[in-house]
C-alpha positions as CSV (number, residue, x, y, z in Angstrom):
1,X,145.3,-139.0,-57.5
2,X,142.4,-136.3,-56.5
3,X,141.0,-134.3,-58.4
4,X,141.3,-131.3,-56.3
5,X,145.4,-132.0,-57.0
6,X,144.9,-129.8,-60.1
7,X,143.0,-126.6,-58.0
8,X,145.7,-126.5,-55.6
9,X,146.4,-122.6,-55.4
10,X,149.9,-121.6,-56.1
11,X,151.0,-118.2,-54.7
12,X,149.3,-116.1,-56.0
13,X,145.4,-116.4,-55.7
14,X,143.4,-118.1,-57.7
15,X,139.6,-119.2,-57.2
16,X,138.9,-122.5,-57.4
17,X,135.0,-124.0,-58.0
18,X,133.7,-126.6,-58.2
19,X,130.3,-127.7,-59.7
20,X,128.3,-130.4,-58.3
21,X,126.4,-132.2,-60.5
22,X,122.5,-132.8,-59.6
23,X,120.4,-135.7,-60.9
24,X,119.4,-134.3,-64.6
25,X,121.2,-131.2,-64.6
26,X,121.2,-129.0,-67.0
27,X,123.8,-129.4,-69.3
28,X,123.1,-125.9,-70.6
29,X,123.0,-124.0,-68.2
30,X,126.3,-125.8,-66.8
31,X,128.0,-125.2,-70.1
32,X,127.0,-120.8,-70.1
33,X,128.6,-120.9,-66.9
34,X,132.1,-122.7,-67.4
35,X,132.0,-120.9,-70.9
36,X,132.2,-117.8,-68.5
37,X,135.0,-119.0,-66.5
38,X,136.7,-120.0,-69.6
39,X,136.1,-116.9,-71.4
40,X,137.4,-114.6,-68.2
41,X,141.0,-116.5,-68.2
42,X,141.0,-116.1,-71.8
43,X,140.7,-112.1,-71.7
44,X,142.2,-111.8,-68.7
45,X,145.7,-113.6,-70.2
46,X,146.0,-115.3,-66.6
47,X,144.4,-117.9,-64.7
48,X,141.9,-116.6,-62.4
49,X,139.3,-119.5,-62.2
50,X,140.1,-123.2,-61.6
51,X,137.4,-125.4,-61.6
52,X,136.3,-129.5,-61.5
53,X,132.9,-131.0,-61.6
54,X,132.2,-133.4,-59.0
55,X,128.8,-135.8,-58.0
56,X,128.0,-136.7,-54.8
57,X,129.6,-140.2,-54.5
58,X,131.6,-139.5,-57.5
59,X,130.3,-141.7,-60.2
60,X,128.7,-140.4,-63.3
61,X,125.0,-138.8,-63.4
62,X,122.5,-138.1,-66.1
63,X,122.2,-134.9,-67.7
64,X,118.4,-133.5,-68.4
65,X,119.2,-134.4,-72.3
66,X,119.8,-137.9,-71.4
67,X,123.9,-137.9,-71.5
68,X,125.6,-139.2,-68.8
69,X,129.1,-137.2,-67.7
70,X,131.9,-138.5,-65.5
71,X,132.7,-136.3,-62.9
72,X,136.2,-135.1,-61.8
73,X,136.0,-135.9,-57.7
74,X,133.4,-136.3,-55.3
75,X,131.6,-133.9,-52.9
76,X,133.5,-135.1,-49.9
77,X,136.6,-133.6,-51.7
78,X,135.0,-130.2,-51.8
79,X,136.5,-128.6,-48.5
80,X,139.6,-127.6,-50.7
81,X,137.6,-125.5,-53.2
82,X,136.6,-122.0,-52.8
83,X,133.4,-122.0,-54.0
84,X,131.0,-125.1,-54.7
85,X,127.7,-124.4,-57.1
86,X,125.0,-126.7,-57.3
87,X,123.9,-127.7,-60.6
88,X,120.2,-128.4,-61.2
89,X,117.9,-129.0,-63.7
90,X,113.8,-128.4,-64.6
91,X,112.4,-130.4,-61.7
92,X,113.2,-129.2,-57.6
93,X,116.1,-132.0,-56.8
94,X,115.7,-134.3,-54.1
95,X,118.2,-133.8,-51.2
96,X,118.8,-136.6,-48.6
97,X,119.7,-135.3,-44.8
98,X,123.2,-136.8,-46.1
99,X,123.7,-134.1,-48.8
100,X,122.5,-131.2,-46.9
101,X,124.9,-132.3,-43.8
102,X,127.9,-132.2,-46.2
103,X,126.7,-128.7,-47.5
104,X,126.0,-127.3,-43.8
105,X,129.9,-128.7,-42.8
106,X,131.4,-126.9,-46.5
107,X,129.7,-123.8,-45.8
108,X,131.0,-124.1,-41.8
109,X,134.6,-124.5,-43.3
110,X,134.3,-121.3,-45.7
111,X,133.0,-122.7,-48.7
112,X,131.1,-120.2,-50.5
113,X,127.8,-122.0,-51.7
114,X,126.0,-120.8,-55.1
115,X,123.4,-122.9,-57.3
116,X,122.1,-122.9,-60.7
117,X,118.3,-123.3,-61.7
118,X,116.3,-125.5,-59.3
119,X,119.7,-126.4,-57.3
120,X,118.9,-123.6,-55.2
121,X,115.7,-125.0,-53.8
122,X,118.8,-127.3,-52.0
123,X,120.3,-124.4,-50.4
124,X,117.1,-123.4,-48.8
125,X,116.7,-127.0,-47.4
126,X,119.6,-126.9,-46.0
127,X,119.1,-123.6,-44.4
128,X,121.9,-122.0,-46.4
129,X,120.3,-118.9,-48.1
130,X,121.8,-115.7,-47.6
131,X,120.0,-112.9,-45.2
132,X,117.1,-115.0,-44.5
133,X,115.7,-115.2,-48.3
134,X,113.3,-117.5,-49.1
135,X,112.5,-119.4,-51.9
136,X,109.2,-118.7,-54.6
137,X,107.4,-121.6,-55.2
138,X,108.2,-120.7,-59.3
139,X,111.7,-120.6,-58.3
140,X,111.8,-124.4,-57.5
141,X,111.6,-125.5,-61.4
142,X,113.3,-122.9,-63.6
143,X,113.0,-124.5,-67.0
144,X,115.6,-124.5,-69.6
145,X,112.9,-122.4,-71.2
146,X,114.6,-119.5,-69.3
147,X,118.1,-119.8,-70.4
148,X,117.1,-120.2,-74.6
149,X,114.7,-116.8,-73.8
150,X,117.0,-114.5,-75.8
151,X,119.7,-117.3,-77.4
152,X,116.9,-119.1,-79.4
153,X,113.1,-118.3,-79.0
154,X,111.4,-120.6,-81.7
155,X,112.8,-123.4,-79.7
156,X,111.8,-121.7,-76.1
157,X,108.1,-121.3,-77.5
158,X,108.1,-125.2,-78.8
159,X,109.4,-126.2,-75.5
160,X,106.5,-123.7,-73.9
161,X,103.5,-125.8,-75.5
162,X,105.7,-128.7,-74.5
163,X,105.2,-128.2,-70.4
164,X,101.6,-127.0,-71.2
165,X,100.8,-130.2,-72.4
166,X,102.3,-132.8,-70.6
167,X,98.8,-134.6,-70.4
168,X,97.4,-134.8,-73.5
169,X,100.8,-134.2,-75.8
170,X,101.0,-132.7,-78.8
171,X,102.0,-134.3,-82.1
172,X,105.2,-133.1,-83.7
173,X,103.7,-131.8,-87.0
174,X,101.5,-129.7,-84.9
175,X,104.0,-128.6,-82.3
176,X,106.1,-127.3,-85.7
177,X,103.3,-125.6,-87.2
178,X,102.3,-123.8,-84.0
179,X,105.3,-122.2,-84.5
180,X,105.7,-121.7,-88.3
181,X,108.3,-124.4,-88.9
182,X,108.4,-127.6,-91.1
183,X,109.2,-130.4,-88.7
184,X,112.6,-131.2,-90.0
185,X,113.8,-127.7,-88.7
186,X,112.1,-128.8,-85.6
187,X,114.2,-131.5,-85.4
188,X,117.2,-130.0,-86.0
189,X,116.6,-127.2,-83.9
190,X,116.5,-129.7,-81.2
191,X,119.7,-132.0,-82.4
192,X,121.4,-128.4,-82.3
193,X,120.8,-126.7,-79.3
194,X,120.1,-130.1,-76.7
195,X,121.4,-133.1,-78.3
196,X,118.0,-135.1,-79.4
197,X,114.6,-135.1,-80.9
198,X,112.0,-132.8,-80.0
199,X,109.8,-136.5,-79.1
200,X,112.8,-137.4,-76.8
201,X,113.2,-133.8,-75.0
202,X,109.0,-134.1,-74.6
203,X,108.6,-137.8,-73.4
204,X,111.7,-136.3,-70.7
205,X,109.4,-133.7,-70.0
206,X,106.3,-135.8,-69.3
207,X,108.6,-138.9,-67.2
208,X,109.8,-135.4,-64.9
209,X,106.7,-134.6,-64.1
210,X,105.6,-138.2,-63.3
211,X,108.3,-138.6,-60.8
212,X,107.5,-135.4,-59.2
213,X,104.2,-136.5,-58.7
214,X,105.2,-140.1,-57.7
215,X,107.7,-138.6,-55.1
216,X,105.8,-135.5,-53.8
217,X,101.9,-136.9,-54.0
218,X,99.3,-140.3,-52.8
219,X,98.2,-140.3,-56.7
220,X,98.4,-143.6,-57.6
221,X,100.7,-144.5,-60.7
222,X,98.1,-145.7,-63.2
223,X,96.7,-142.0,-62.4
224,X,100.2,-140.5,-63.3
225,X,100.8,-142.6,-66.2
226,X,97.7,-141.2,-67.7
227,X,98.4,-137.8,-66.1
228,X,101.4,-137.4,-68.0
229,X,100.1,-138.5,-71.2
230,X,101.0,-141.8,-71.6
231,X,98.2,-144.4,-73.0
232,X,98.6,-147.5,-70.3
233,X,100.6,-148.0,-67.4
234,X,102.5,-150.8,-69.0
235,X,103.9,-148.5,-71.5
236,X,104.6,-145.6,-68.7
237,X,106.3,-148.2,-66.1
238,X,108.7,-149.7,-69.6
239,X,109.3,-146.1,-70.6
240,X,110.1,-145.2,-66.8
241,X,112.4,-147.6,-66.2
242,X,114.1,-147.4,-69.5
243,X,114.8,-143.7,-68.5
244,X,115.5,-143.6,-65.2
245,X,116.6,-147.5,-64.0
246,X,114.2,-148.5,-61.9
247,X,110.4,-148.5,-62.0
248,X,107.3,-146.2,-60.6
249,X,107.2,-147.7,-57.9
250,X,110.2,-147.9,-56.4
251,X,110.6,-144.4,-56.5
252,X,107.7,-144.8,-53.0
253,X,109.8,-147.4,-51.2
254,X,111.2,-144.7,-48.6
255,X,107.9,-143.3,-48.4
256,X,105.5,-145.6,-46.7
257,X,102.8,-143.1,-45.8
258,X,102.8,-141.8,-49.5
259,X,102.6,-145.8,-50.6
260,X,99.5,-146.3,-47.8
261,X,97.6,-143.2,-48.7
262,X,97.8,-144.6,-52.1
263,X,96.2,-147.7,-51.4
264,X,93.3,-146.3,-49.4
């Protein structure tokens, strides 16, 4: 049975979305926006909004605090949806010419394109922006930092020092007491409002940033290990793998030129 089964649209109208799910998404900002959707049928005392969570080949993907979610259908379902967003996360996504064909043929067929956080740097790949609008170079990592400004600040500051010290990182004890809590109510701050430790959300933070620099520069990956603050390139390529499944330098095996720069 498809997924899509369930946002068939009866007589009367109803909008229908569907949320594709990025490589570590963010799980927050995902959850703000179906808690809107939720919360407008609930007031509303009718259906308006329908909506399924999809990946692209439809098996599960990692979330940005490490869970992994199984998804409802697969992009190539899409064309019976209304709307499709595109769910990032804190670093710019990766799109393949594959994934921004698909997008290019749903928008072709009336699907009305949207994105969340760094998603958007997708739509602006794929030449989808509205009106010509470009997009900042700020604008391709919006960090979760952005969505906890107003709902929890001590833990948007914590997560501040966090990205301002990916290289030399800063203990735990220290990261509490630079802003005036005990580490235990760091921790649970963190168990709370993202679903680990404060030293599991940071070492996230700092393996990001290494791909991003593995993917996107000629740096060789001793010089990102130590880059992002990790002590030997033994422990960065364990830690690496352990997160993301394969190691550093795999993630250069489509880019020879990066790979041969590297070497020179």
């Amino acid at each position: 049975m498809s997924a899509f089964q369930t946002l068939a649209k009866p007589l009367q109208r109803l909008e229908s979305i569907g949320f594709l799910l990025l490589d570590e998404f963010s799980l927050i900002a995902l959850a703000g926006a179906l808690e809107s959707l939720r919360l407008a049928n609930q007031l509303s005392a009718t259906g308006l909004y329908r909506w399924c969570t999809l990946t692209c080949d439809g098996t599960p993907v990692r979330a940005d605090n490490g869970m992994q979610l199984t998804p409802e259908g697969r992009l190539a379902e899409a064309r019976e949806l209304d709307a499709l967003i595109l769910c990032g996360g804190d670093g710019a996504p990766l799109a393949d010419s594959g994934l921004l064909a698909q997008l290019r043929d749903l928008s072709a067929h009336g699907v009305k394109l949207g994105a969340l956080g760094s998603a958007r740097a997708v739509l602006a790949e794929a030449g989808l922006l509205q009106d010509g609008e470009s997009i900042p170079a700020w604008a391709s990592r919006l960090t979760l930092r952005d969505a906890l400004a107003s709902a929890q600040p001590k833990l948007q500051e914590v997560i501040a020092l966090m990205e301002a010290n990916l290289e030399e990182p800063i203990e735990l004890d220290d990261l509490a007491s630079f802003i005036e809590l005990s580490r235990r109510q760091l921790e649970r701050l963190f168990q709370k409002y993202l679903c680990c430790s404060p030293s599991r959300y940071y070492l996230k933070l700092r393996l990001l940033r290494a791909r991003q620099l593995l993917r996107q520069t000629a740096l060789p990956v001793v010089q990102v290990a130590f880059g992002c603050g990790f002590v030997s390139a033994q422990n960065f390529s364990k830690c690496y793998r352990e997160h993301f499944g394969i190691p550093p330098s795999n993630e250069r095996l489509d880019k020879p030129h990066l790979c041969r720069a590297a070497m020179h």
